[in-house]
C-alpha positions, 0 to 999 in steps of 0.5 A: 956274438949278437943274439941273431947270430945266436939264434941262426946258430941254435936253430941250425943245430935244432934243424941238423938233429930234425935231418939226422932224425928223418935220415936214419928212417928215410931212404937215401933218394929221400934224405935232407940238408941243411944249408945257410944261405945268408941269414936263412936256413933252408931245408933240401932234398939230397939233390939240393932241391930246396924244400923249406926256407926258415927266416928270422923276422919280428922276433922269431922263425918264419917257415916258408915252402917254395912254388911251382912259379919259383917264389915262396909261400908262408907255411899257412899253420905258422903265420905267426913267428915261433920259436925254433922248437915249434918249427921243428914240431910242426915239421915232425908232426907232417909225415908226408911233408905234402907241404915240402911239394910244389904246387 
């Protein structure tokens, strides 16, 4: 097994504890996903909506949220790669998640 596939295997998992945590407080309307989508991870709202999109680049993880206009945006307090433990930090510590939202 490559250590990427590793990596996407470890952070998936990392993700699915981070949705199960948020879904026990979370009303159902407001429950999150996992989905691999190639070698992405993304995060979606219950109604598939996507959220966030985590990408592994230059040796670690990149946290991306979508645009009104359909593209994606780089999460601006995680410019550099991390590890995946400091996106699901960074994820925790935003309790209103206004960076989840389309602008």
């Amino acid at each position: 097994m490559s250590v990427a596939l590793l990596e996407l295997q470890r952070a998936r998992k990392a993700l699915e504890r981070f949705c199960a945590d948020y879904n026990r407080l979370a009303a159902p309307a407001h429950r999150l996903a996992i989905t691999l989508r190639d070698d992405e991870l993304w995060l979606n709202a219950r109604d598939g909506t996507p959220l966030v999109r985590l990408c592994h680049r230059e040796g670690g993880w990149q946290l991306f949220w979508p645009r009104a206009d359909g593209g994606w945006e780089r999460y601006p307090h995680l410019m550099r790669p991390q590890g995946i433990d400091e996106v699901v930090h960074e994820l925790q510590q935003a309790p209103l998640h206004v960076h989840w939202g389309r602008t």
